[in-house]
C-alpha positions in Angstrom: -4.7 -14.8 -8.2 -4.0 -12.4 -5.2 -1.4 -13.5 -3.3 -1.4 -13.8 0.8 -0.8 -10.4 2.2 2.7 -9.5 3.3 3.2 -6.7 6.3 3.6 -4.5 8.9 7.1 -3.5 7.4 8.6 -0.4 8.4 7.9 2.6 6.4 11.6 3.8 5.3 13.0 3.9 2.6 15.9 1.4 2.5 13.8 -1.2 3.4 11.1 -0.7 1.0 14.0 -0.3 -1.8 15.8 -3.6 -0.3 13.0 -5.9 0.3 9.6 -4.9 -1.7 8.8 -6.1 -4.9 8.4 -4.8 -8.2 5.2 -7.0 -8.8 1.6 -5.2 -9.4 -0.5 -5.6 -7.2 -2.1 -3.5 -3.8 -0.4 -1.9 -1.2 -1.8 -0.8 2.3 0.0 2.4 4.2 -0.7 2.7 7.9 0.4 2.7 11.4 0.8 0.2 14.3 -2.2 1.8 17.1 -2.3 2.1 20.8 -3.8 -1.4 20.6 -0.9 -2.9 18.4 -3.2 -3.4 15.5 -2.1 -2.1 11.5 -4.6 0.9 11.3 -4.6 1.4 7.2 -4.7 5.1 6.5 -4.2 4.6 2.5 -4.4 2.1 -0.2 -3.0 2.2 -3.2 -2.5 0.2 -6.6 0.9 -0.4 -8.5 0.1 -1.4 -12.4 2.6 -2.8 -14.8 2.7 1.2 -16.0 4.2 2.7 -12.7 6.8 0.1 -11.8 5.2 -1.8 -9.3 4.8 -2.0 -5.6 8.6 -0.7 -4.3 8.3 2.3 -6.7 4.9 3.1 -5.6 5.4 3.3 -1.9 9.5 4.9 -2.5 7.0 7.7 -4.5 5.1 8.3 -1.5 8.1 8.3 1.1 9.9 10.7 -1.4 6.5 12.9 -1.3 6.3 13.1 2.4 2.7 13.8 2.3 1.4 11.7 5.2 3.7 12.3 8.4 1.4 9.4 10.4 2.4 6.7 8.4 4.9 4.2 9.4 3.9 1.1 8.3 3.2 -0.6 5.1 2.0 -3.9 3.6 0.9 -5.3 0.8 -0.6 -8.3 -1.5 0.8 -9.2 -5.0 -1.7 -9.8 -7.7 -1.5 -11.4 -11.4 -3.0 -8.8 -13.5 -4.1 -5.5 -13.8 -7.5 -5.6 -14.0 -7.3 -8.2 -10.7 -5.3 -5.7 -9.4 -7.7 -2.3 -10.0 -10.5 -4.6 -8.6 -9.1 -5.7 -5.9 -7.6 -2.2 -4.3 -11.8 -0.7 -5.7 -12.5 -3.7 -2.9 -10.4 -2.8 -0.2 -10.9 0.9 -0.1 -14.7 0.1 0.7 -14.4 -2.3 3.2 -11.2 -0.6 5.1 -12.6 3.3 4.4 -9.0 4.4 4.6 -8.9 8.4 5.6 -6.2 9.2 3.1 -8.7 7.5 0.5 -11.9 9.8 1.1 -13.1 12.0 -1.7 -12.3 15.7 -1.5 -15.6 18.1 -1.8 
């Protein structure tokens, strides 16, 4: 089952490592816009292999790769494959930029 979303938290560090769990399950990185709406710019899965959502989104922070982000949510889910399916859902229907293919 996938969970209710959780979100808008602030995109820092010590609160991700305080207050975000270490459940699978998708996570959504964005910003708040002029209109004071979540824009998602990236989703992302966590899978019982990576150490779930907190060490997901601390692995982007400690990246640094997307400077407009300063927002983050995210909805627990019971399995993996709920999970892969779920996030494969989500890209299409949100069309996140940091999710567009490359070439």
């Amino acid at each position: 089952m996938i969970q209710a979303y959780k979100g808008q938290f602030a995109y820092q560090k010590l609160f991700v490592q305080l207050s975000t769990p270490e459940k699978i399950g998708v996570y959504y990185l964005g910003m708040i816009n002029n209109n004071g709406v979540f824009q998602v710019l990236y989703v992302g899965k966590s899978t019982n292999q990576n150490g779930g959502i907190r060490a997901r989104i601390l692995e982007h922070i400690g990246l640094g790769e997307w400077p407009d982000i300063t927002n983050f949510g995210y909805c627990i889910c019971d399995t993996q494959t709920e999970t892969e399916n779920f996030e494969i859902t989500e890209i299409k229907r949100l069309n996140p930029k940091y999710n567009q293919k490359v070439g």
